[in-house]
C-alpha positions in Angstrom: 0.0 0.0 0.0 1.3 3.2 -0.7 3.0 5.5 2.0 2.4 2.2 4.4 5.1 2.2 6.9 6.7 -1.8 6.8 8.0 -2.0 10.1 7.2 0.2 13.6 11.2 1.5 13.5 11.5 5.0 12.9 14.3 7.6 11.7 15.9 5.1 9.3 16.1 2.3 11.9 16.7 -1.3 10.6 15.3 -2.9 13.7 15.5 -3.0 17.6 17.4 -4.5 20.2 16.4 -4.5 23.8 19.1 -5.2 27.0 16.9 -7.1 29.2 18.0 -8.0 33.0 16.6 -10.5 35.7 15.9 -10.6 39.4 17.4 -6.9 40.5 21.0 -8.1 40.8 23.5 -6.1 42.2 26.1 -6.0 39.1 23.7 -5.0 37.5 23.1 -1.6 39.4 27.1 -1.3 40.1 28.5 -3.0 36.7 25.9 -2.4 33.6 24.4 0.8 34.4 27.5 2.9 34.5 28.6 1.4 30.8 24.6 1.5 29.8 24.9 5.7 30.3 28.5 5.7 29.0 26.8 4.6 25.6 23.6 6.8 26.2 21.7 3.4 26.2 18.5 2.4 28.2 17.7 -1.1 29.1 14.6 -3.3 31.1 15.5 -4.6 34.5 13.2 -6.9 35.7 12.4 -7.1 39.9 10.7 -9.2 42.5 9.3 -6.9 45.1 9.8 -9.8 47.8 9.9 -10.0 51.3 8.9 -8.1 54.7 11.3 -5.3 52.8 10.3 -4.9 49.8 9.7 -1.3 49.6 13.7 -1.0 50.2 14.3 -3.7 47.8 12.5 -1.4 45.1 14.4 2.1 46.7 17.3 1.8 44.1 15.6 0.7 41.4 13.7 4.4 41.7 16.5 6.6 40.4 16.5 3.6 37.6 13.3 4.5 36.3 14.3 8.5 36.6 16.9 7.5 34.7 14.7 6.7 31.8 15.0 2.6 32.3 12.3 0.6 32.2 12.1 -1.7 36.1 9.5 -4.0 35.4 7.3 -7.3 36.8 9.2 -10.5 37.4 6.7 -11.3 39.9 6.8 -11.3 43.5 8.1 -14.7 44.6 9.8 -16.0 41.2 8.2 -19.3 41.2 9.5 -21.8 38.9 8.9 -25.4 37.5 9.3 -28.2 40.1 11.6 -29.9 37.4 14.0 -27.2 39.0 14.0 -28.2 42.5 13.9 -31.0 44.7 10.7 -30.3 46.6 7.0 -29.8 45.2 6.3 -27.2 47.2 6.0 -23.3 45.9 6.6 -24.3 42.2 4.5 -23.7 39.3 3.1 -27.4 38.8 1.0 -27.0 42.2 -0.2 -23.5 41.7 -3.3 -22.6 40.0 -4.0 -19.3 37.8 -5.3 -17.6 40.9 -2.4 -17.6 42.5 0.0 -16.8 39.6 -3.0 -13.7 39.5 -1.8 -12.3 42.8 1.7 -13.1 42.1 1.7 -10.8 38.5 -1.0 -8.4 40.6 0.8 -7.7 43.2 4.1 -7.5 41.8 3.0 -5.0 39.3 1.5 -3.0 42.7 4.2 -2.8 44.3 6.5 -1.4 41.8 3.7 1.0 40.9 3.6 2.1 44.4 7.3 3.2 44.4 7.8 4.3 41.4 4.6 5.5 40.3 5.9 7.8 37.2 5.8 4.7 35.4 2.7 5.0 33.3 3.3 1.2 32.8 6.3 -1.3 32.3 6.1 -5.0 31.2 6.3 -8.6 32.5 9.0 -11.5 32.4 8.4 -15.2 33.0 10.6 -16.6 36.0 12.7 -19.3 34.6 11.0 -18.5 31.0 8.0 -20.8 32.0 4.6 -19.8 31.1 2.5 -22.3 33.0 1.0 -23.7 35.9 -0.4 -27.6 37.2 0.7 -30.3 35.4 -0.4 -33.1 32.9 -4.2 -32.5 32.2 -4.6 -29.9 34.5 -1.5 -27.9 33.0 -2.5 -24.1 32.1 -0.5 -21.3 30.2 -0.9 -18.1 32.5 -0.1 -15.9 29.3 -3.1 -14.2 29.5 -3.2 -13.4 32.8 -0.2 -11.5 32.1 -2.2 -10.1 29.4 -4.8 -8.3 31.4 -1.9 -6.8 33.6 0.8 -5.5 31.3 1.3 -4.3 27.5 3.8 -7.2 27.0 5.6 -10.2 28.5 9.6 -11.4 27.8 9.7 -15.5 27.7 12.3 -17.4 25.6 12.9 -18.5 22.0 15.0 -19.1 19.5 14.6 -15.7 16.9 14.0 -12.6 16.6 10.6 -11.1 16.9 8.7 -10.2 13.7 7.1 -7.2 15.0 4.1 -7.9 12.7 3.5 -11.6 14.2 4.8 -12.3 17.7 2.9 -12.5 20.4 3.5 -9.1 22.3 2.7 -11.2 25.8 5.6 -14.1 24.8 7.7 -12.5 23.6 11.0 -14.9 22.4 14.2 -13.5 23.6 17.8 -14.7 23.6 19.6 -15.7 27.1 23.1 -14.5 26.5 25.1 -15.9 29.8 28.5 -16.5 28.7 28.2 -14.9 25.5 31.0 -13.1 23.7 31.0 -9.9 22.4 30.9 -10.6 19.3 28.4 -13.5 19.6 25.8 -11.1 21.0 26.5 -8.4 17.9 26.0 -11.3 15.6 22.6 -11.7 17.0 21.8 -8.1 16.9 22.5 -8.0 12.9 21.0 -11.2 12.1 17.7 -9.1 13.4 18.4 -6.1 12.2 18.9 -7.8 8.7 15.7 -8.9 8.7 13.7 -5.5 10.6 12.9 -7.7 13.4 13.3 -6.6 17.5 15.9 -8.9 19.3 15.7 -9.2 23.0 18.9 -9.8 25.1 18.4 -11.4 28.5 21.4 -10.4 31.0 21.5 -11.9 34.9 24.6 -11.0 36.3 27.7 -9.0 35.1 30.8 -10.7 36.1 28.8 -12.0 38.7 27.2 -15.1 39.7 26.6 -18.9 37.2 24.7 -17.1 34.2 26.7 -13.9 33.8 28.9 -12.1 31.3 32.4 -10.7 31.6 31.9 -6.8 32.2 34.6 -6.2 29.0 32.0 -8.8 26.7 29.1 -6.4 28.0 31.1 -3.6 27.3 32.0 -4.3 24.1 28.5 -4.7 22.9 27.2 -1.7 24.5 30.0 0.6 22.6 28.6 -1.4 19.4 25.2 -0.6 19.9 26.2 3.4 20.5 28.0 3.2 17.9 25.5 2.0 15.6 22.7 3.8 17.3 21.7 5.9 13.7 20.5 2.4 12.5 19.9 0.3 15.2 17.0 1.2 18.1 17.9 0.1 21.5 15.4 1.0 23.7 13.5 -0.6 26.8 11.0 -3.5 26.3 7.7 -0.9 26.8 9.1 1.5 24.5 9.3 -1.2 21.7 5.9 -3.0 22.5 4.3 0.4 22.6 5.4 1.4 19.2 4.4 -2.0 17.7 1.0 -1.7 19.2 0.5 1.9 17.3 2.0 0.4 14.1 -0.2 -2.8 14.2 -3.5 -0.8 15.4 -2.6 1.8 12.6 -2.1 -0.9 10.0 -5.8 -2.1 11.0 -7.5 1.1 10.5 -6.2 1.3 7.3 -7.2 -2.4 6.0 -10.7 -1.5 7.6 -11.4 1.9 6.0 -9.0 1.2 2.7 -6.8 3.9 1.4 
């Protein structure tokens, strides 16, 4: 169709890229966010408000957000499959939607209440699962995270085509133990094809799933560098501009040229 836009990336982008980062880790507040500003980058860090505490817990993650990075829901408690521990007890195969409700409710509260200037901020799955029960009685809780946020970070093996993927799954790439230029190669592959690649980080130099701070460096100085072509930008920011693209490309198939 003439003067259609063909993908939501504006100013001569090729695609997006966004630096996702799990469970509030403290490399990440001491190790990525200094090199994130050195490269004038903005990422999505992804919190549980847990405990007796958690208004503390979410007191740093405040001059995050001022900062114009996105903290968003990773739920309260983090539960995960029982496949991952030894116990059934607190693990997704013996909740029920109801309780994965509260869990995505109140952990989107919470962060709301102390850091309200977020208009709104998006979800990601603990441990990339998107279910609860098991066998017959298993259940995706996808669309409970559907009526609470504008999109939810899971796990997959591409890119996301920003006309098709399912803004409340979205697939991202978990890059512990990546090299620099391992990480760039999946940034291109996506930007070669217009489509939004989503980097999952845990720790930086710290912990079993982390990368070296100079690997995470290297990337972020690739990604300023190439910031005339290539959008990095928070997970909300990206799933906010699809949704006006996609709603925009409706209107126009409904009411024709």
């Amino acid at each position: 169709m003439p003067g259609e836009q063909l993908h939501p990336w504006h100013d001569g982008y090729e695609g997006a890229v966004s630096l996702t980062f799990d469970d509030g880790m403290r490399s990440q507040l001491e190790g990525a966010l200094p090199i994130l500003a050195e490269n004038g980058l903005s990422a999505t860090f992804y919190v549980n408000p847990r405990g007796p505490d958690w208004r503390g817990l979410l007191e740093p993650w405040k001059a995050v957000a001022e900062d114009g990075h996105e903290v968003g829901n990773h739920t309260v408690s983090h539960p995960c499959s029982c496949a991952f521990k030894e116990t059934r007890a607190d693990c997704l195969e013996t909740m029920t939607l109801d309780d994965m409700e509260w869990e995505i409710g109140e952990g989107k509260r919470r962060i709301s209440e102390v850091i309200p200037e977020q208009v709104d901020f998006t979800f990601c799955y603990p441990c990339y699962h998107a279910h609860v029960g098991e066998g017959p009685d298993r259940r995706s809780y996808v669309p409970v995270v559907a009526r609470h946020h504008v999109a939810g970070r899971g796990k997959g093996d591409y890119a996301n085509h920003p006309l098709t993927a399912d803004l409340h799954h979205l697939y991202s790439f978990p890059v512990e133990r990546r090299a620099t230029s391992e990480m760039i190669g999946l940034v291109e592959e996506a930007a070669g094809q217009n489509r939004w690649a989503v980097l999952t980080f845990h720790g930086i130099s710290e912990g079993h799933l982390s990368v070296t701070e100079s690997d995470f460096t290297g990337l972020c100085n690739y990604l300023g560098e190439h910031r005339d072509r290539i959008w990095t930008a928070p997970v909300v920011a990206v799933a906010r501009s699809i949704h006006a693209w996609r709603s925009a490309r409706t209107t126009r198939t409904n009411h024709g040229p």
